[in-house]
N, C-alpha and C positions, 0 to 999 in steps of 0.2 A: 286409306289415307284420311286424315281427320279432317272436320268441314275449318270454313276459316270464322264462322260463328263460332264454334268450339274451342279455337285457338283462342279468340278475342275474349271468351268467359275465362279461360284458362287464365291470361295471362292478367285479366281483370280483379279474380279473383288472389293471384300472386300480389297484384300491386294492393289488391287490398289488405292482405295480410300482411304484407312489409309496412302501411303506414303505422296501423293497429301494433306491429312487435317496435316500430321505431317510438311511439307514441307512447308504450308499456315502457320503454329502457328510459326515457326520458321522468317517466314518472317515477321511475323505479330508481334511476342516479339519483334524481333532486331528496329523493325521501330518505336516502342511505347520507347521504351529504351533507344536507341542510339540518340532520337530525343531531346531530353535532352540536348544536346548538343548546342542545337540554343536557349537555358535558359543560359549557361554557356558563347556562344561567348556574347551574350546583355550581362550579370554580369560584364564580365571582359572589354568589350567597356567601360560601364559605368564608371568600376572605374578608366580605364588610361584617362576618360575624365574628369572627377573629380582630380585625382593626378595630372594632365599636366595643366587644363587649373586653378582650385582654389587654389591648391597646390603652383602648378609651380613647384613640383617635378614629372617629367614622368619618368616611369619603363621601364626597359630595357626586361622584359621577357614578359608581356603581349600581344605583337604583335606576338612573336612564339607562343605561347601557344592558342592565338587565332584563329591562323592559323592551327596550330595541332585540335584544336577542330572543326572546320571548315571543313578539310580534315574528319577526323569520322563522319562527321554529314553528308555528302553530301555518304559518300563511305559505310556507317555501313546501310545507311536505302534503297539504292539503291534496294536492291530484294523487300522489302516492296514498292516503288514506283512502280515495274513492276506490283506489286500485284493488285496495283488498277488503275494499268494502269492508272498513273499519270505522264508521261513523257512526253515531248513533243513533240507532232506527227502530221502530214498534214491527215485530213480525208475527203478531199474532195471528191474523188468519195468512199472510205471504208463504210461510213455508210448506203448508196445508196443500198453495195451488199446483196446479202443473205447469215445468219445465216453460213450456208453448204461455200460459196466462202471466208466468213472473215474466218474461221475457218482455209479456206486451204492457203489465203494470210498469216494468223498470221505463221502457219505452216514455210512457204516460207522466212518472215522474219526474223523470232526467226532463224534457222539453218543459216541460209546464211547469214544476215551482224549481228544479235546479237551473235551468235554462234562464229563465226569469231573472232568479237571483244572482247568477253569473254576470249575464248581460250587466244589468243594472248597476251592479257591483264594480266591473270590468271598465264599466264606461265612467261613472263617475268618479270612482277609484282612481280612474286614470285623471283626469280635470282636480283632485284634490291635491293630485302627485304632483301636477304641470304648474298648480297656482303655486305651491310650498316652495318648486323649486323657483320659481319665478321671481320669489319675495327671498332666495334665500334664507327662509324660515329658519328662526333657532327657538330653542326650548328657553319658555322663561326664566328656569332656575338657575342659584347661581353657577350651575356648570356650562348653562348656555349653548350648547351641542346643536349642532342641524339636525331639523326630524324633517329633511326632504328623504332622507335614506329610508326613513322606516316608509312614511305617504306611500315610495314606489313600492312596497311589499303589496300594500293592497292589489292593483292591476299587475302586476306578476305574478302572484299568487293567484287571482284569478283564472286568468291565461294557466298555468298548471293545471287548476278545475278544468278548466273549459274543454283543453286539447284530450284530458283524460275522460272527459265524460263524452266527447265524441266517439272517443276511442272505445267506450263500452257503448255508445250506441251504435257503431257499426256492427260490432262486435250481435247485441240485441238484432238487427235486422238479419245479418247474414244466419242469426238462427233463424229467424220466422221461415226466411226465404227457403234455404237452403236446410237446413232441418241439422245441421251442423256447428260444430261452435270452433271460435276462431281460436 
């Protein structure tokens, strides 16, 4: 009969793996989703290229709006890029190390300058979000538009980063630990 220490790691390491695969679908929805959005900025390029250049009538809101779409697209899929580790990174001696050293370098990165710039990001991000909306901010062109929408992409986007890169630092420890990957 198995001890209840055993049961308690079992079940520990269960709930660890359900945060870590809930934490991957979440990164893994927003990036298939939000990615949508780079269909939206070509749509609407096309058409102010079309109204400005055969028209000779150009819109005044399609450059906000593109830019608005642009900010979501780059900030909404940002945890799904950490997911596959699609950022752009120097690995010149990284791939060189072993399994056990990337494991403790990722560790070293992720808390110390992603962690940092999360936090920092996350928190003020959010306070730039909270004043915009607070003032009802609008865009001073003549189209005039609220940019509280876009402000909140910052700490949401964040939050994406943040939950995802926890999610591969579990993922980093439960290697060291356990010599296993999640």
């Amino acid at each position: 009969m198995p001890s209840g220490g055993f049961l308690r790691r079992r079940f520990l390491v269960r709930k660890i793996r359900a945060i870590v695969k809930g934490i991957d679908a979440i990164s893994e929805w927003s990036g298939r989703i939000f990615s949508g959005f780079i269909v939206t900025i070509i749509a609407l390029s096309l058409y102010e290229v079309f109204t400005r250049r055969l028209l000779g009538k150009p819109t005044i809101w399609t450059h906000e709006i593109i830019a608005y779409c642009f900010c979501a697209a780059i900030l909404l899929t940002i945890g799904y890029t950490l997911k596959h580790r699609a950022h752009a990174n120097v690995d010149v001696l990284y791939d060189y190390f072993s399994p056990r050293t990337q494991a403790i370098l990722d560790l070293i990165t992720y808390t110390v300058f992603l962690g940092i710039f999360v936090s920092f990001l996350l928190y003020h991000g959010t306070r730039f979000a909270a004043t915009s909306w607070a003032i009802m901010e609008r865009t001073p062109s003549a189209f005039n538009f609220y940019i509280f929408p876009a402000k909140t992409l910052i700490p949401v986007g964040m939050f994406l980063l943040a939950i995802q890169m926890i999610s591969d630092v579990i993922r980093r420890i439960v290697f060291l630990v356990k010599g296993e990957s999640l």
